[in-house]
Backbone bond lengths (Angstrom), bond angles and torsions (degrees), N, CA, C in turn:
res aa  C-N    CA-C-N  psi(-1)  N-CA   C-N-CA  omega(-1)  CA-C   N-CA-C  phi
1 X - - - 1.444 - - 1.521 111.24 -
2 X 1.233 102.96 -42.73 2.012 106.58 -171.27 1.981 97.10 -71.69
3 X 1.260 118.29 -24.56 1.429 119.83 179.81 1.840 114.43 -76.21
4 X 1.353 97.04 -31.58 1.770 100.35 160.61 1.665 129.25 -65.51
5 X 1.645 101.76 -33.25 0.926 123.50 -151.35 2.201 98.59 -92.19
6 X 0.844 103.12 -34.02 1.639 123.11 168.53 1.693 105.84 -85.02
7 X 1.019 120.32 -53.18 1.246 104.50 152.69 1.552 138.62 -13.88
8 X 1.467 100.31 -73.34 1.141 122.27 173.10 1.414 131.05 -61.39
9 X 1.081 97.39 -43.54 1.588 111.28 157.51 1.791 121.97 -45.18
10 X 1.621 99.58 -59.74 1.361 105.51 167.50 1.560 122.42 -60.10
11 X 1.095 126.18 -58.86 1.766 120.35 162.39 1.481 103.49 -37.14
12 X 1.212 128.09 -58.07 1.070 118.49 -177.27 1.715 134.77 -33.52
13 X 1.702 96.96 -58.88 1.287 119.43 162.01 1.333 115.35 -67.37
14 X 1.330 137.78 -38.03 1.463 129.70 169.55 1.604 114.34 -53.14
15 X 1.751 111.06 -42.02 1.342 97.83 164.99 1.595 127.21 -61.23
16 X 1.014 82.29 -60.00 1.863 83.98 169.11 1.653 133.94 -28.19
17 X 1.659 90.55 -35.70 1.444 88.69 162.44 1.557 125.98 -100.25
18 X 1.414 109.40 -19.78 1.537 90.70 164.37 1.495 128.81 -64.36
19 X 1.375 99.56 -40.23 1.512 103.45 170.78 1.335 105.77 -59.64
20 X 1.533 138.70 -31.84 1.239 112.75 161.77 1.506 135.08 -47.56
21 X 1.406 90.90 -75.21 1.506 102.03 161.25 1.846 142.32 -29.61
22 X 1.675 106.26 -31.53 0.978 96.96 -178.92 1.808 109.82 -106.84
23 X 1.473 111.83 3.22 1.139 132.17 154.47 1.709 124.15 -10.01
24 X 1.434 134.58 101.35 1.473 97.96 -166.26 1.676 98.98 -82.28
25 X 1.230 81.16 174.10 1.786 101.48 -170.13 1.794 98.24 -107.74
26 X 1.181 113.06 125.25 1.495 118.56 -177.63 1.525 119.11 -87.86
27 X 1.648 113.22 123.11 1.439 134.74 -166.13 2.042 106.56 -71.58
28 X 1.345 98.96 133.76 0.915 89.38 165.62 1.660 117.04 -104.33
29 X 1.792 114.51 143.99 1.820 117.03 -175.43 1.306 101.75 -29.12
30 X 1.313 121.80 157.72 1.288 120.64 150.46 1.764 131.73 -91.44
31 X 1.660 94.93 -8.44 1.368 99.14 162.97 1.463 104.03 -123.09
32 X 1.535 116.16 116.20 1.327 133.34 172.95 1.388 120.82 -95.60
33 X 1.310 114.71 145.42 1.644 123.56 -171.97 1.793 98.46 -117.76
34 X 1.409 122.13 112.25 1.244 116.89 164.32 1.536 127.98 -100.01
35 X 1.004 142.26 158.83 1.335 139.01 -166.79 2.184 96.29 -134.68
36 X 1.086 115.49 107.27 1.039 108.70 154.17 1.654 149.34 -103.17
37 X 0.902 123.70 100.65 1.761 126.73 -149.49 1.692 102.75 -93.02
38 X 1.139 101.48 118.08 2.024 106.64 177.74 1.807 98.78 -97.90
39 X 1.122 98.51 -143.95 1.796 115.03 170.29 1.263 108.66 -115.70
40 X 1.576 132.71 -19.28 1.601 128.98 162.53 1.435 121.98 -69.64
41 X 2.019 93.06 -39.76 1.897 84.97 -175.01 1.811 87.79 176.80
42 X 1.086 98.41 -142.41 1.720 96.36 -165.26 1.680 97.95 -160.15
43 X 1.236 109.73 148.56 1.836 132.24 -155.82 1.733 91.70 -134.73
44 X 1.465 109.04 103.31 1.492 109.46 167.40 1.398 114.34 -78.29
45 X 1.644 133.53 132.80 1.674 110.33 -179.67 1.337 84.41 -141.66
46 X 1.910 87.45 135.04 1.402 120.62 -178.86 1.542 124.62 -106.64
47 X 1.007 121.66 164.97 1.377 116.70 -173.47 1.354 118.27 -120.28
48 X 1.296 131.93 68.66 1.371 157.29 162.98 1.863 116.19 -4.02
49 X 1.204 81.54 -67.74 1.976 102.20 163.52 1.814 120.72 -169.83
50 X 0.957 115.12 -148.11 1.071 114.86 -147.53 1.648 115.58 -75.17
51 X 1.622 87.52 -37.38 1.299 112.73 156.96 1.702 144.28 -98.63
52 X 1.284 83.99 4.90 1.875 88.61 -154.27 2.495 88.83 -137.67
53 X 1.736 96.31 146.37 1.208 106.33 175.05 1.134 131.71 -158.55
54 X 1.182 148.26 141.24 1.187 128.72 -129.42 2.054 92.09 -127.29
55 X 1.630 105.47 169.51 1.826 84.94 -175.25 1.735 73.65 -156.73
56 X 1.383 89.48 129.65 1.993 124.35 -162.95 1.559 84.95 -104.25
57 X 1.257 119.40 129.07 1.150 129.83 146.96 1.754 107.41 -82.16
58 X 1.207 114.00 125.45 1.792 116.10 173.20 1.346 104.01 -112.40
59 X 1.355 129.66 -3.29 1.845 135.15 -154.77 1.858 86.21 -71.04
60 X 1.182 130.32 142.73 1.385 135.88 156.31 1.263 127.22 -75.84
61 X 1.585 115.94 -27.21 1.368 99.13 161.48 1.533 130.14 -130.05
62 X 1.387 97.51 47.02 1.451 114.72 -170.68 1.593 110.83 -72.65
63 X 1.418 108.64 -28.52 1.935 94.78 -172.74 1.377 94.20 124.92
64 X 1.642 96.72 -63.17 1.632 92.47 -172.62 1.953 119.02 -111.72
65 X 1.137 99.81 60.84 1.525 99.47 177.43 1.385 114.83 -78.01
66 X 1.142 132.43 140.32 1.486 138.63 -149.29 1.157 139.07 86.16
67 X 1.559 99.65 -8.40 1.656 123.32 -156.03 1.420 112.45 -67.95
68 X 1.495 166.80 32.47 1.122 135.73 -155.02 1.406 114.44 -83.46
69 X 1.648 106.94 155.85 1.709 108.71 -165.10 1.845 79.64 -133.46
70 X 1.729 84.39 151.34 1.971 93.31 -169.85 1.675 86.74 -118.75
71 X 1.687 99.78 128.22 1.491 94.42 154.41 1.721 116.99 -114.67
72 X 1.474 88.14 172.67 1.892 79.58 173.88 1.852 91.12 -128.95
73 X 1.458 105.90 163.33 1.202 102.87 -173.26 1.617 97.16 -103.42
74 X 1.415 113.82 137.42 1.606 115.51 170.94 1.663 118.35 -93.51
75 X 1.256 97.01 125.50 1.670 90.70 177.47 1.733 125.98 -70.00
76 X 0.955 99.48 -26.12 1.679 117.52 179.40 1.750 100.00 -64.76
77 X 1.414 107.43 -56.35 1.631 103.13 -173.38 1.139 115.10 -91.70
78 X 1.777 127.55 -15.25 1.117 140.65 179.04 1.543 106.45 45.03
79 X 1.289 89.17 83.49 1.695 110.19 -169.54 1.527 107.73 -177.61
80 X 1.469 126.60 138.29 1.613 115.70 151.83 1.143 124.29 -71.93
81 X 1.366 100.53 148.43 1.368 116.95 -168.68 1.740 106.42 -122.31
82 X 1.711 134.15 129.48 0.635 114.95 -171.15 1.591 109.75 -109.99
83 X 1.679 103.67 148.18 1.063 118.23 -167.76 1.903 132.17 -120.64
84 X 1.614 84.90 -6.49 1.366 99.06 161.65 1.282 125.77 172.72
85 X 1.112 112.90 158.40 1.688 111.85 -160.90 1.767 108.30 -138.03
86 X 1.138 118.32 105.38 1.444 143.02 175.05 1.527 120.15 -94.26
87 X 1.327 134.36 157.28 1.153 168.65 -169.54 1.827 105.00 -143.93
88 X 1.228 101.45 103.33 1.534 113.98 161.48 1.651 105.36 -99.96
89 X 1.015 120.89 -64.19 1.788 89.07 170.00 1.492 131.54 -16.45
90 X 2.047 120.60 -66.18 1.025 108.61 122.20 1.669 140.12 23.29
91 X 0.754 115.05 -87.07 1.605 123.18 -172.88 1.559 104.53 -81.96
92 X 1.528 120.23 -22.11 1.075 111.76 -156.50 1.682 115.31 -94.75
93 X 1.942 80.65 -22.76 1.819 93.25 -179.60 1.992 101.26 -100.10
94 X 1.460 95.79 -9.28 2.077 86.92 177.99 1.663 101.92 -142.97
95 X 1.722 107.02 62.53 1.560 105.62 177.40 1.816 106.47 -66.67
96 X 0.760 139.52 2.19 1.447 128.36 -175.99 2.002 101.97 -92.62
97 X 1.361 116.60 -14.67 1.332 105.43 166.10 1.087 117.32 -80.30
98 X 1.235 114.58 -9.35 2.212 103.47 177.83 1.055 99.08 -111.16
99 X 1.490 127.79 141.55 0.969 160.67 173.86 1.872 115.84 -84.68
100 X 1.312 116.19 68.40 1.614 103.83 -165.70 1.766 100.97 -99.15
């Protein structure tokens, strides 16, 4: 009886792990949108490409609303590195100064 009874137990647990195992495992996007919120204001950061992301100031009375700054990530220093810094407000209230 105790040899049925261990038995059972073990099938038991063998299922348990296949159903673990064949379990799918959930993907994360490859382009992610983050929103970060402090107590001054909040920094949206986007993901441009694979390497490169951009970080939105949305705060209203930060100074710099409109601001976005682009980094790219370097493999050598394994760090971002920033490479440019824009104002779309900017563009949005004087599009005849850029030339795109």
């Amino acid at each position: 009886m105790e040899h049925k009874s261990s038995s059972r137990v073990l099938k038991g647990i063998l299922l348990c792990l296949i159903v673990i195992a064949f379990k799918p495992y959930p993907s994360a996007p490859s382009h992610s949108n983050y929103t970060v919120q402090g107590h001054e204001g909040s920094e949206a950061v986007v993901q441009l490409a694979e390497n490169r992301i951009a970080v939105v100031d949305t705060s209203l009375n930060s100074g710099l609303k409109g601001e976005i700054m682009v980094f790219e990530f370097d493999e050598d220093l394994k760090s971002f590195e920033p490479i440019g810094r824009y104002n779309y407000m900017d563009y949005l209230w004087n599009p005849d100064k850029y030339n795109f």
